[in-house]
N, C-alpha and C positions, 0 to 999 in steps of 0.2 A: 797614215799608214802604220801597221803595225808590224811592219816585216822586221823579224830577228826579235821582238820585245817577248821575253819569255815570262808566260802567262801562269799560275797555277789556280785552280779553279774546284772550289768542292761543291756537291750537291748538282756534278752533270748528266746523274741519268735519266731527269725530265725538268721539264718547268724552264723558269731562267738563264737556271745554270748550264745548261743543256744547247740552250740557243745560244748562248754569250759564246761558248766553247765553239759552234760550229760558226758561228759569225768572224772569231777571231782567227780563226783557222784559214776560213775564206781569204783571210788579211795576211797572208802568213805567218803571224805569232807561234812563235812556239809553244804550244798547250798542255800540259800537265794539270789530268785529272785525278782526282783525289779519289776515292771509295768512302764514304764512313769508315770505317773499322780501321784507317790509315794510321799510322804517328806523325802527323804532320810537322814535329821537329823534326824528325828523321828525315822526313821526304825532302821537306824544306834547304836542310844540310846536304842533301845528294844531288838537291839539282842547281846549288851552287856551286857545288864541288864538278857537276858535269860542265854547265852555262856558263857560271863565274857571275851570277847574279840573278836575278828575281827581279821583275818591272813592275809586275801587277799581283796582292793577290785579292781573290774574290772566294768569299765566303757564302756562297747559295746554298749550303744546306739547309735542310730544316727537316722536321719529323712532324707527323701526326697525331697528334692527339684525338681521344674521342673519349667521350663519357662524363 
């Protein structure tokens, strides 16, 4: 069970990261999504400063290349 374990999670607007996000959710994890464009020290610092900790983080981004 994942109830209360606060999650931060980048790369949730498809793919992986996306499922893992609403899987964990299901579980009730507390879930904190990232965007790209984030500061992820930043975030990181605030949502210990809210939680008092961080349990998981998961790094699902990724970009596309072509050419």
């Amino acid at each position: 069970m994942m109830q209360d374990e606060v999650v931060i999670i980048t790369g949730t607007s498809r793919g992986l990261g996306g499922e893992l996000a609403r899987a964990l959710e299901l579980r009730s994890a507390k879930v904190i999504q990232v965007p790209l464009e984030e500061d992820l020290d930043a975030l990181v610092g605030e949502v210990v400063q809210r939680y008092g900790k961080v349990d998981v983080l998961v790094n699902a981004a990724s970009l596309e290349c072509s050419g």
